[in-house]
C-alpha positions in Angstrom: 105.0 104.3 130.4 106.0 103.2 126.4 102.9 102.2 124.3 103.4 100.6 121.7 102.2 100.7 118.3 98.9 99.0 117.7 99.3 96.0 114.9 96.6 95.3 112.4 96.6 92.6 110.2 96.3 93.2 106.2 94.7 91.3 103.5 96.4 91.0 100.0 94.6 89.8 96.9 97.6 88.8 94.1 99.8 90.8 96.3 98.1 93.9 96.4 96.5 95.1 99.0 92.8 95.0 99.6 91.9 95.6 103.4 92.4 95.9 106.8 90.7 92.9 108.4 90.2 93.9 111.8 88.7 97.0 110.9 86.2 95.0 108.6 86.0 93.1 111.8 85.3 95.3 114.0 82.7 97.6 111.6 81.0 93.5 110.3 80.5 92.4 114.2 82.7 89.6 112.9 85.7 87.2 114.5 88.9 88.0 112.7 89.1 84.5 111.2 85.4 84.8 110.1 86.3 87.5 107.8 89.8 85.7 106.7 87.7 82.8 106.2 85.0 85.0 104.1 87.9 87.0 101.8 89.5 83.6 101.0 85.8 81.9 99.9 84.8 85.2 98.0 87.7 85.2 95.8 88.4 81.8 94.3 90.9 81.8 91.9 93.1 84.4 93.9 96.4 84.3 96.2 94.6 85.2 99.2 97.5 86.4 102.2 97.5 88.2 105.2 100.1 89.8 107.0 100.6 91.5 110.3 101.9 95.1 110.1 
């Protein structure tokens, strides 16, 4: 049986990046898009993306 790799999904601020948002999920007893809603909201001003890795 192959397992695959687990995928996380990653928040950039300006390109960098800033955190792994279903850890701060999972550690916030939060919804993924509760926490992408709260990273966009808590830095206006800011390229705000997420990608899947």
């Amino acid at each position: 049986m192959k397992r695959s790799k687990r995928k996380t999904v990653w928040a950039y601020l300006d390109g960098k990046k800033l955190v792994d948002v279903v850890q701060a999920a999972l550690d916030n007893h939060m919804m993924v898009d509760e926490v992408k809603a709260l990273l966009i909201r808590e830095n206006p001003g800011h390229e705000v993306t997420f990608k899947v890795q």
